[in-house]
C-alpha atoms as an extended CHARMM CRD file, in Angstrom:
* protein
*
       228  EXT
         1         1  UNK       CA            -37.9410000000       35.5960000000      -20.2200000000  PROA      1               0.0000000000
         2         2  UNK       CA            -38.6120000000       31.6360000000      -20.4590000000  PROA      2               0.0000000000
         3         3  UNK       CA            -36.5910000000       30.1390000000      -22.4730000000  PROA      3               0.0000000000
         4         4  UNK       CA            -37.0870000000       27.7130000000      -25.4940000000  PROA      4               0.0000000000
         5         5  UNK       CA            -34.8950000000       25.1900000000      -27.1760000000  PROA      5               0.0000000000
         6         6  UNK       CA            -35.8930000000       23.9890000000      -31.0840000000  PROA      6               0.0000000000
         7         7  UNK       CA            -34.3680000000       21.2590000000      -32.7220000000  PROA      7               0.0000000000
         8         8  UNK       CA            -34.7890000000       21.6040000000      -36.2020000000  PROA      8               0.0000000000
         9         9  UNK       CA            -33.6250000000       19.7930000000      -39.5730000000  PROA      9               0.0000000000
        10        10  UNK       CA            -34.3360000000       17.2220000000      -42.3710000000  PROA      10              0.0000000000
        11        11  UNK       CA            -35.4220000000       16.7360000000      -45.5380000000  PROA      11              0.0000000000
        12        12  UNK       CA            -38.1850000000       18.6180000000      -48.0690000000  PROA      12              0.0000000000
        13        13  UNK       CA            -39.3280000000       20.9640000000      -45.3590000000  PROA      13              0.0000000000
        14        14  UNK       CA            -37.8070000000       24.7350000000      -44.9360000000  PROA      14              0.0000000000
        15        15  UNK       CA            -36.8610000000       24.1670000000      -41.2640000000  PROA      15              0.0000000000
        16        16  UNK       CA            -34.9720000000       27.4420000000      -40.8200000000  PROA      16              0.0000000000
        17        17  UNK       CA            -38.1610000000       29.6600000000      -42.2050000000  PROA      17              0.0000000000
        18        18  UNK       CA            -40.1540000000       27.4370000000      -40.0590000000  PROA      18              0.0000000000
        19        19  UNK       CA            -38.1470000000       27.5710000000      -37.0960000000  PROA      19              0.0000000000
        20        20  UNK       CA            -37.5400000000       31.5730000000      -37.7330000000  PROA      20              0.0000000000
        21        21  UNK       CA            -41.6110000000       31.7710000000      -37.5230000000  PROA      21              0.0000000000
        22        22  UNK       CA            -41.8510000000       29.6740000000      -34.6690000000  PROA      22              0.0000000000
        23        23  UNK       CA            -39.1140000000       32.2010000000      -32.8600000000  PROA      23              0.0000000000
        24        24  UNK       CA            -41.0660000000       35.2140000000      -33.5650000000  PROA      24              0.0000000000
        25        25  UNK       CA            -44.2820000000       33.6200000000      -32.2560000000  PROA      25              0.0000000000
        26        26  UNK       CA            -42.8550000000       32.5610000000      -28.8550000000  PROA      26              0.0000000000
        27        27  UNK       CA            -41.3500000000       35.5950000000      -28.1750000000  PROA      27              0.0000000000
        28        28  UNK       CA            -44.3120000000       37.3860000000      -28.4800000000  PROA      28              0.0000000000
        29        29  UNK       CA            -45.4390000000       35.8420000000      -25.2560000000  PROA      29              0.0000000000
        30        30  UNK       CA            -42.0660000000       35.9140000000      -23.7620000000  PROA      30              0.0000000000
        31        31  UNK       CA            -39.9250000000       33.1400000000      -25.1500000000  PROA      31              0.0000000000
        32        32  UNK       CA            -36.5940000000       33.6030000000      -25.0820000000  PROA      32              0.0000000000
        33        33  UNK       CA            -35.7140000000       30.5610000000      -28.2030000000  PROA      33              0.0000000000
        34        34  UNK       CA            -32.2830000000       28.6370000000      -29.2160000000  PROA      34              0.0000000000
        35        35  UNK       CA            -31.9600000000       26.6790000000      -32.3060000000  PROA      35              0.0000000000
        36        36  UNK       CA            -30.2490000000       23.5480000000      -32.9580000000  PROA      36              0.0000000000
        37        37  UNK       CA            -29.7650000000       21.6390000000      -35.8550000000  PROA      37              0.0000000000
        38        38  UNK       CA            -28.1630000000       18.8900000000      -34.1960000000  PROA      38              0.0000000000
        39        39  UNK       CA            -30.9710000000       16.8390000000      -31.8570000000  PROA      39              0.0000000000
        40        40  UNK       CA            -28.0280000000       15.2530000000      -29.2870000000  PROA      40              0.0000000000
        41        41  UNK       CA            -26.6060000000       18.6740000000      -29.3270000000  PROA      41              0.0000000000
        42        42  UNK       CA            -29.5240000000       20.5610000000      -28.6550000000  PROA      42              0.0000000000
        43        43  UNK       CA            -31.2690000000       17.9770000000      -26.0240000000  PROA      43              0.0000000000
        44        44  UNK       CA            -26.9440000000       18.0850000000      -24.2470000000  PROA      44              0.0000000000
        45        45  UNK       CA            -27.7730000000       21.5110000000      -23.6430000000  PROA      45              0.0000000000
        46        46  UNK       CA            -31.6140000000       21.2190000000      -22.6530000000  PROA      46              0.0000000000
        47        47  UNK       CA            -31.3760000000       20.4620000000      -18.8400000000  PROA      47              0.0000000000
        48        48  UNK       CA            -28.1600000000       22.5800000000      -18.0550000000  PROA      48              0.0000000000
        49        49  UNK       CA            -30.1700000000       25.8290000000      -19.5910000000  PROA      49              0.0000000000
        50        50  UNK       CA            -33.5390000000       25.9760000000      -17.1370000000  PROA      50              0.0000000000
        51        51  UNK       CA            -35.6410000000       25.4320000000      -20.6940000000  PROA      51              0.0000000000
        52        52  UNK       CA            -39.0520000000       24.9280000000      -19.9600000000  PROA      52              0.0000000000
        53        53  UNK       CA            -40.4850000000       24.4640000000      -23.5220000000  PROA      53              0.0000000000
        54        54  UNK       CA            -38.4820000000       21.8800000000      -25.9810000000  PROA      54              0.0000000000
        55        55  UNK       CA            -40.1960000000       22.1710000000      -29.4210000000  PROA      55              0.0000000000
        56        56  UNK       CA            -39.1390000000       19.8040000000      -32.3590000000  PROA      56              0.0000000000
        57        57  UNK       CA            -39.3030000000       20.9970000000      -35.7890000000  PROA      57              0.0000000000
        58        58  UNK       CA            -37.4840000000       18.5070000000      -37.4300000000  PROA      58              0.0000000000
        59        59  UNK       CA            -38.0510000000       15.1540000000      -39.8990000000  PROA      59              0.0000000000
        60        60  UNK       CA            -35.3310000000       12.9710000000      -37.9930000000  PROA      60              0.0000000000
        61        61  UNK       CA            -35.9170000000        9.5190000000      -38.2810000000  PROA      61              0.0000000000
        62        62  UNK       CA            -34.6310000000        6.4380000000      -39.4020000000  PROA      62              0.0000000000
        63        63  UNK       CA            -35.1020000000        6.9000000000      -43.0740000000  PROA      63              0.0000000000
        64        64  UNK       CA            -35.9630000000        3.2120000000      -44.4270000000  PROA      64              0.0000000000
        65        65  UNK       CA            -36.6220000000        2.6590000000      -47.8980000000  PROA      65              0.0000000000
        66        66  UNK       CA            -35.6110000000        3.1810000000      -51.0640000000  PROA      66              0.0000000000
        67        67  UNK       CA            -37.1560000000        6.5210000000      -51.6290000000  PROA      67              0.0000000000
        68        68  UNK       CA            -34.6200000000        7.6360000000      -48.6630000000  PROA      68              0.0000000000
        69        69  UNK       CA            -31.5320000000        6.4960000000      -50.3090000000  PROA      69              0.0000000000
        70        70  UNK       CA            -29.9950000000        9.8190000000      -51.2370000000  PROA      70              0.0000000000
        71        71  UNK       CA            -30.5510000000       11.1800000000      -47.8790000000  PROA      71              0.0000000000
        72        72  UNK       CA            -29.8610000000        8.3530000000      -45.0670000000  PROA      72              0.0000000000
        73        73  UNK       CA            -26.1450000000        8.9900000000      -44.8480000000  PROA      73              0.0000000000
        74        74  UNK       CA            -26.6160000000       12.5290000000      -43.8000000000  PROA      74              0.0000000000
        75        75  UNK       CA            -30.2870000000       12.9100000000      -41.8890000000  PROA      75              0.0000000000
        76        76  UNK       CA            -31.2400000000        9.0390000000      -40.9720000000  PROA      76              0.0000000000
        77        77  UNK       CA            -30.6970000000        9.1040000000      -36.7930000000  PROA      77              0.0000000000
        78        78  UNK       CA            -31.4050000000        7.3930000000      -33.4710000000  PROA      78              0.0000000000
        79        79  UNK       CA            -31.9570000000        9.1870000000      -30.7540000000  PROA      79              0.0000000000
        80        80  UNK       CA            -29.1380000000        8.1320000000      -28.1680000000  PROA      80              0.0000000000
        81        81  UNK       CA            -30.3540000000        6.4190000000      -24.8730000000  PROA      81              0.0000000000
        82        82  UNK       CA            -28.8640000000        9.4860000000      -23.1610000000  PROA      82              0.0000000000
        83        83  UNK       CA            -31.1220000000       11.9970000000      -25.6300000000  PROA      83              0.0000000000
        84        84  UNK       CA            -33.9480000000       10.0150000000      -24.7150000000  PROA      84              0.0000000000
        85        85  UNK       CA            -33.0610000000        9.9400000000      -21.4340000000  PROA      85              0.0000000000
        86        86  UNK       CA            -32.9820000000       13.7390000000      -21.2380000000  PROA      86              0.0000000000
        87        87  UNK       CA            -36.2930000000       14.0110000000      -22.5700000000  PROA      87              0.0000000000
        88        88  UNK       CA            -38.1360000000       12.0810000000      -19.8940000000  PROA      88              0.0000000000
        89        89  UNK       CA            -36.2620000000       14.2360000000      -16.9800000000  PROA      89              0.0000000000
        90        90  UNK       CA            -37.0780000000       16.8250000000      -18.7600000000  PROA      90              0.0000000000
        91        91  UNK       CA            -41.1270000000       15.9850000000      -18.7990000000  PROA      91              0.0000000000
        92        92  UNK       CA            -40.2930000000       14.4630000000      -15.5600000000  PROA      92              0.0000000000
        93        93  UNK       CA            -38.9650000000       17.6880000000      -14.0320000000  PROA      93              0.0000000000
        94        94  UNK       CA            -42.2220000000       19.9600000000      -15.5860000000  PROA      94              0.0000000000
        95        95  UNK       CA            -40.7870000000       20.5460000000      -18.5630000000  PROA      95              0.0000000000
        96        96  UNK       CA            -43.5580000000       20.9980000000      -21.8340000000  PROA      96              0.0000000000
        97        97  UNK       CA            -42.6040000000       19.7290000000      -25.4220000000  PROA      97              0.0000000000
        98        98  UNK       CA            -44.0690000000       21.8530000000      -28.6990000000  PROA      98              0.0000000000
        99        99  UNK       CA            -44.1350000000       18.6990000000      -31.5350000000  PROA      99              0.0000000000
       100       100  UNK       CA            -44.6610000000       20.4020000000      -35.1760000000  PROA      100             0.0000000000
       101       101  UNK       CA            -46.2170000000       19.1250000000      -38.1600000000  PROA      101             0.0000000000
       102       102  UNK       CA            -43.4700000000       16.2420000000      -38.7140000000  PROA      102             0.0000000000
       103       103  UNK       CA            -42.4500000000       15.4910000000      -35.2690000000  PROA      103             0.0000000000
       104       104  UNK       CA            -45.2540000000       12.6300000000      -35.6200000000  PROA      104             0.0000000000
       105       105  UNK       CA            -42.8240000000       11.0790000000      -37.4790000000  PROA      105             0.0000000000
       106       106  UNK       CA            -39.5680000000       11.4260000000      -35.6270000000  PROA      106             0.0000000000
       107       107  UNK       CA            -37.8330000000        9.7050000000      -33.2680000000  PROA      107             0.0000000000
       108       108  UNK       CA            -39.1670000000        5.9520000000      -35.2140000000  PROA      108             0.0000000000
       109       109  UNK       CA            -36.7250000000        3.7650000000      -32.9410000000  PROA      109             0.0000000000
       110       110  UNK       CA            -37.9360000000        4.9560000000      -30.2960000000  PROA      110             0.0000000000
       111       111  UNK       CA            -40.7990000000        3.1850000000      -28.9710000000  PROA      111             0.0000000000
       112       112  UNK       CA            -41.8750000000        5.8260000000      -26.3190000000  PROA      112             0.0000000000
       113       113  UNK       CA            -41.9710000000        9.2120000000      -28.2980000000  PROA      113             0.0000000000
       114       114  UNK       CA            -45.6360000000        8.6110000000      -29.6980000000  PROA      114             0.0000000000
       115       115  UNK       CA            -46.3600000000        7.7870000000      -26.0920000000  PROA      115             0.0000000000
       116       116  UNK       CA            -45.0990000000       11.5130000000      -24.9750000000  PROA      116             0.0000000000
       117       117  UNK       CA            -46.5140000000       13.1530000000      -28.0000000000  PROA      117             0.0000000000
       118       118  UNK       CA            -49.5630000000       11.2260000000      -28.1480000000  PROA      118             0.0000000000
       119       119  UNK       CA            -49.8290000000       10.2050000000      -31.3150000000  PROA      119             0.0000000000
       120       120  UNK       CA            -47.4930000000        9.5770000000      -34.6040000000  PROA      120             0.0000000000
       121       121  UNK       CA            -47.0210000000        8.9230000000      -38.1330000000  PROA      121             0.0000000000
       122       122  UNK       CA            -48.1180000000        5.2730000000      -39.2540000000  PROA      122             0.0000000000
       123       123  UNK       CA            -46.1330000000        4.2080000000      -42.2500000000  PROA      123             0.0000000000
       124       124  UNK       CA            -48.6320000000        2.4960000000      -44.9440000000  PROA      124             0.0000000000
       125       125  UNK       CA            -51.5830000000        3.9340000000      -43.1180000000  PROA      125             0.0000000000
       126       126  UNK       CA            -50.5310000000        8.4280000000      -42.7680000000  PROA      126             0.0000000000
       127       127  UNK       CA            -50.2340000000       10.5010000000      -45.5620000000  PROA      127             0.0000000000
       128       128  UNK       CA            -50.9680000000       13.7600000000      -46.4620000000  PROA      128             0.0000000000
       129       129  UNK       CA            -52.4300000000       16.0540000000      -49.3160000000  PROA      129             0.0000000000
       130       130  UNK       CA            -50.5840000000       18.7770000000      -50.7510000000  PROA      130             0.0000000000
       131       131  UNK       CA            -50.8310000000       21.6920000000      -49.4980000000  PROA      131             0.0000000000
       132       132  UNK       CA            -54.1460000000       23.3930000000      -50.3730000000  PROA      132             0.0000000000
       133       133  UNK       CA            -57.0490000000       24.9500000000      -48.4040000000  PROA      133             0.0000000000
       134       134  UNK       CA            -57.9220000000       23.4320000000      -44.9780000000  PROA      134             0.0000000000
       135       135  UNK       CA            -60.9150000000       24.6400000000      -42.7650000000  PROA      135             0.0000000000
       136       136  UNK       CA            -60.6210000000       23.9650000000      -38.6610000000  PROA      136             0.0000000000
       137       137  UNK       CA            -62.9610000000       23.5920000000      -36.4970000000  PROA      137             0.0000000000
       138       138  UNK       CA            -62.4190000000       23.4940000000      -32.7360000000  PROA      138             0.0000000000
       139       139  UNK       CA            -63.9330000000       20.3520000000      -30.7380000000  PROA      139             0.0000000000
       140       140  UNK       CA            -66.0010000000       20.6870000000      -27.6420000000  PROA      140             0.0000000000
       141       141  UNK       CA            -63.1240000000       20.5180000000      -25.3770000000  PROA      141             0.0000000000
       142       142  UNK       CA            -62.9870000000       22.9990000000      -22.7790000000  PROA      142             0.0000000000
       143       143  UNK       CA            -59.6990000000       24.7950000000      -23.9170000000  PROA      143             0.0000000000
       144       144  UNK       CA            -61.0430000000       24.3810000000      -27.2930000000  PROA      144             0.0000000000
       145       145  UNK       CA            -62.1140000000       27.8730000000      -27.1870000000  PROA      145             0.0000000000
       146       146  UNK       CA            -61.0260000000       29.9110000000      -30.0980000000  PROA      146             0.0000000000
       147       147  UNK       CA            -62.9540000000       30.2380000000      -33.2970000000  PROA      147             0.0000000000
       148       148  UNK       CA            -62.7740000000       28.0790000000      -36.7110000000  PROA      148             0.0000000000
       149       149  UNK       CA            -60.0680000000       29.3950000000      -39.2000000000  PROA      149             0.0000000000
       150       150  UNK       CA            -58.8590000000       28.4430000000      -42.8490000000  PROA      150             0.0000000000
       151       151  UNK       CA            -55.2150000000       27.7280000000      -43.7260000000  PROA      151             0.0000000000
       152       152  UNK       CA            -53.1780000000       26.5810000000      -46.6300000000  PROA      152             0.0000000000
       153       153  UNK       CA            -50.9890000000       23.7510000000      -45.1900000000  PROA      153             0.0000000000
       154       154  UNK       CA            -50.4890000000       19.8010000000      -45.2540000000  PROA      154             0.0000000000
       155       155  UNK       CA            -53.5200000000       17.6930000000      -43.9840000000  PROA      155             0.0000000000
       156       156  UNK       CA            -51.6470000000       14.9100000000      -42.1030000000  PROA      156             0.0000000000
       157       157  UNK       CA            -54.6300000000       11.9420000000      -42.3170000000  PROA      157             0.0000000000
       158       158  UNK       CA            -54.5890000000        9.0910000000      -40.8860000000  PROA      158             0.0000000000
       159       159  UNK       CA            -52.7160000000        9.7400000000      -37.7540000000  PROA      159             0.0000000000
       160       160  UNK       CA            -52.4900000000        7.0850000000      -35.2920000000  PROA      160             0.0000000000
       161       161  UNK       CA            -54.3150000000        8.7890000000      -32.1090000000  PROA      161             0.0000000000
       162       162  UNK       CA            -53.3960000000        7.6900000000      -28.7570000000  PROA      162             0.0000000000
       163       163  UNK       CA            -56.3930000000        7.0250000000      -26.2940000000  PROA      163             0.0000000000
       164       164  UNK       CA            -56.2690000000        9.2940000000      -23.5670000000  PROA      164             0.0000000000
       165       165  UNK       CA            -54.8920000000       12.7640000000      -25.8400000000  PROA      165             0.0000000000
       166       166  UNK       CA            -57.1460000000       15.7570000000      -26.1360000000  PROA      166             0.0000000000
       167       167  UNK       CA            -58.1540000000       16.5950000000      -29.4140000000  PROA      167             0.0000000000
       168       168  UNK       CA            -58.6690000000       20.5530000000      -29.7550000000  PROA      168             0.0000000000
       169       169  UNK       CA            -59.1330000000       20.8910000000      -33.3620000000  PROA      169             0.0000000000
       170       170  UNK       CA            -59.7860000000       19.1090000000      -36.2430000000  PROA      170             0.0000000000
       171       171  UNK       CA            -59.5050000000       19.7060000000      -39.8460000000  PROA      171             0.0000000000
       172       172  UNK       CA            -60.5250000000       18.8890000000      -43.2430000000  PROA      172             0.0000000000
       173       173  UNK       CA            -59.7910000000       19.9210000000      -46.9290000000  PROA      173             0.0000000000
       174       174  UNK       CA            -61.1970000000       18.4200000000      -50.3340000000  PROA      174             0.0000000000
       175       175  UNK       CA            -58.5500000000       16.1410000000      -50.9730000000  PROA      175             0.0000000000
       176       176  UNK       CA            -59.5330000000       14.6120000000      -47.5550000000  PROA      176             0.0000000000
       177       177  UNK       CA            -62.8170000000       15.2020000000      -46.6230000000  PROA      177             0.0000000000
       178       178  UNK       CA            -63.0350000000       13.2290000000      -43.3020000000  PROA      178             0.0000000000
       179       179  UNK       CA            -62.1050000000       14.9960000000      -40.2930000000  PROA      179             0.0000000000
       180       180  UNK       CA            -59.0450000000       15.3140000000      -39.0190000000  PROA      180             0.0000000000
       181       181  UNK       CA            -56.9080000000       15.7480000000      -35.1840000000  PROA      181             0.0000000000
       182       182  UNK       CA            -54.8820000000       18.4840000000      -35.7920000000  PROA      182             0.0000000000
       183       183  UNK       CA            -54.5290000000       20.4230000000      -32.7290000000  PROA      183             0.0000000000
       184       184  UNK       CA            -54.2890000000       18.1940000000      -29.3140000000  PROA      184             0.0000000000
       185       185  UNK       CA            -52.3490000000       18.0050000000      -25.9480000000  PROA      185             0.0000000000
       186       186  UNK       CA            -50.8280000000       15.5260000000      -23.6040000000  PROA      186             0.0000000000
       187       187  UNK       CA            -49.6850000000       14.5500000000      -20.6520000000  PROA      187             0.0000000000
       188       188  UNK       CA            -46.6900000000       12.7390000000      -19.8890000000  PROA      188             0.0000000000
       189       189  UNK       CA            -44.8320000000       11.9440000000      -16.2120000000  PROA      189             0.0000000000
       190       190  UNK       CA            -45.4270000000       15.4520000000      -14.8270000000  PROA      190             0.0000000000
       191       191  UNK       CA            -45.2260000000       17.2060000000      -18.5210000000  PROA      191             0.0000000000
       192       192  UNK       CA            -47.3370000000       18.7490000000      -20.7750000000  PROA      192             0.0000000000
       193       193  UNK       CA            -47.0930000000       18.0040000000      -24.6640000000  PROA      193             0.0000000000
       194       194  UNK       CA            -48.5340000000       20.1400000000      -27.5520000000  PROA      194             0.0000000000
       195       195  UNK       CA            -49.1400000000       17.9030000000      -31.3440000000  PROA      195             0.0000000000
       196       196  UNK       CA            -49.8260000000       20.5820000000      -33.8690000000  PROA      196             0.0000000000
       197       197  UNK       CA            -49.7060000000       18.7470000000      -37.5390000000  PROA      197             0.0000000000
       198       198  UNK       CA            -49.7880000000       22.1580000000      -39.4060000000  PROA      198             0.0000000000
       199       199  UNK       CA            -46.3570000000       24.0880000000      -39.7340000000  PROA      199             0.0000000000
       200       200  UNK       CA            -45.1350000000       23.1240000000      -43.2850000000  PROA      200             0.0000000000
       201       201  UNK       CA            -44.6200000000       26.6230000000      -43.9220000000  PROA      201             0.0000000000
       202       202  UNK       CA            -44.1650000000       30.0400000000      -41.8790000000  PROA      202             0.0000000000
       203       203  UNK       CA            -46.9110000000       31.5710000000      -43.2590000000  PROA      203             0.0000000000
       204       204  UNK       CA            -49.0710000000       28.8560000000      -41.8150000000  PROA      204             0.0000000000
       205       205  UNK       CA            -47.3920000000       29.3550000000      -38.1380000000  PROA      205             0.0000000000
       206       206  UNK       CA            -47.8730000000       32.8400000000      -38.3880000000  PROA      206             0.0000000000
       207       207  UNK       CA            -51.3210000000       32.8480000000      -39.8530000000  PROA      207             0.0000000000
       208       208  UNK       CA            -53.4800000000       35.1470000000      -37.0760000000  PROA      208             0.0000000000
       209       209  UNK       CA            -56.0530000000       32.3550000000      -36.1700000000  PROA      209             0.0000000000
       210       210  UNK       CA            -53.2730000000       29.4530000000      -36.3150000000  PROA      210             0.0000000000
       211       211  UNK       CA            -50.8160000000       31.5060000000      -33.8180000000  PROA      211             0.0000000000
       212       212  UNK       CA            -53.5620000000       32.2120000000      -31.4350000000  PROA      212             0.0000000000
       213       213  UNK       CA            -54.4500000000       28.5930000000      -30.9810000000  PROA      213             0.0000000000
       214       214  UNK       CA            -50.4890000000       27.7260000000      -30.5670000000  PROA      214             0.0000000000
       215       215  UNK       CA            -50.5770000000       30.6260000000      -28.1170000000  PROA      215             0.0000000000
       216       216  UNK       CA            -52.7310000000       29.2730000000      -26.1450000000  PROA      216             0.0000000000
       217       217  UNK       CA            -51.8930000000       25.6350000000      -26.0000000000  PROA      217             0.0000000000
       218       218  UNK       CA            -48.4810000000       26.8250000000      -25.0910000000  PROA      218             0.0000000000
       219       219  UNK       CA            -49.7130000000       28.6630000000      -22.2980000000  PROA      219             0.0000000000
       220       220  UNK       CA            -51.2690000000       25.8740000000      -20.9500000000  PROA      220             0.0000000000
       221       221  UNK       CA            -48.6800000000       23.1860000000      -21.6750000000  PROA      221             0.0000000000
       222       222  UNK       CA            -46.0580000000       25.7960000000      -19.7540000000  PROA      222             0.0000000000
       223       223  UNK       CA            -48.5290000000       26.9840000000      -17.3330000000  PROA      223             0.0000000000
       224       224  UNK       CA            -45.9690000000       28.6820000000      -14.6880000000  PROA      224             0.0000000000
       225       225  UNK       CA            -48.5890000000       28.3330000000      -11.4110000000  PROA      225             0.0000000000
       226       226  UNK       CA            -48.0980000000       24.6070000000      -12.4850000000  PROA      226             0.0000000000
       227       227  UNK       CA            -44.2950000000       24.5770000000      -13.5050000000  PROA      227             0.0000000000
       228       228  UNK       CA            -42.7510000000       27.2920000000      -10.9000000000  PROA      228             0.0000000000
């Protein structure tokens, strides 16, 4: 089987049920998936294990404001120059990276990761409904090929886009009626990077139509012709 590392964690999100979904969707198309909680942890063990798919599910970042006072002392974090370092061999070497719903907003010191992922969280400028309704619809990119679908999840608006990344679907819900990037991919060095801002909750990952788009971006993005 491939193999899969997740680094999950943070705050007002149910990482493990998330992460636990995202498990049971990868191995359906023969992911073999390790979890850590701890980012330098998990991205010590990513090159020495032959992972070819690095997924964050995590809200790691560096936490400023007031609102983030309780929290800072145990989930504010910068990545180390050796983490970040591992990433970029990682791309470097083939490897794809699987960024869920708040890994737009991870990783703020570092200057590169919306570069990799293609996009990010803008403080003052993102936000996001709650969760309610959304409908997708898929753009006319060619591996935009799967049908519209309906899911109850977080709307992340207002993402700042990168030039360059391929939008595959878009979204909208009535508490933000303009349209959306939800769904796009990346490429970085000689990686491929998925951005899917849904995932605040299992159900959502494992919704039928949802899992068969992250199916098939993941095949792509991890394309083994491409990454022998």
């Amino acid at each position: 089987m491939r193999k899969n590392l997740i680094i999950q964690g943070g705050i007002f999100h149910e990482f493990t049920k998330t992460s636990n979904a995202l498990v049971k969707l990868l191995d359906s198309i023969g992911f073999q998936s390790i979890v850590f909680d701890d980012p330098e942890e998990g991205l010590g063990e990513l090159l020495s294990g032959n992972y070819s798919l690095l997924t964050v599910n995590a809200l790691r970042w560096e936490m400023h404001g007031e609102k983030y006072d309780p929290y800072r002392e145990e989930w504010a974090m910068q990545l180390s120059p050796s983490a970040k370092d591992t990433i970029l061999l990682h791309l470097e070497r083939g490897g794809a990276i699987l960024g869920m719903h708040t890994a737009s907003i991870c990783f703020s010191d570092w200057e590169e990761w919306p570069k990799i992922l293609g996009g990010a969280w803008e403080w003052g400028t993102s936000w996001h409904p709650q969760p309610e309704k959304i409908s997708l619809i898929p753009t006319k990119h060619e591996l935009a090929v799967n049908q519209s679908f309906s899911v109850t999840d977080e709307l992340y608006t207002n993402l700042n886009v990168r030039d360059g990344t391929s939008v595959l679907l878009e979204g909208s819900c009535a508490s933000s009626l303009d349209s959306q990037p939800v769904l796009w991919l990346n490429e970085y060095k000689s990686g491929r990077v998925i951005y899917d801002s849904l995932g605040h909750t299992a159900e959502s990952i494992l919704h039928r139509e949802h899992a068969s788009w992250l199916k098939s971006a993941i095949d792509w993005a991890t394309d083994s012709k491409r990454n022998p």
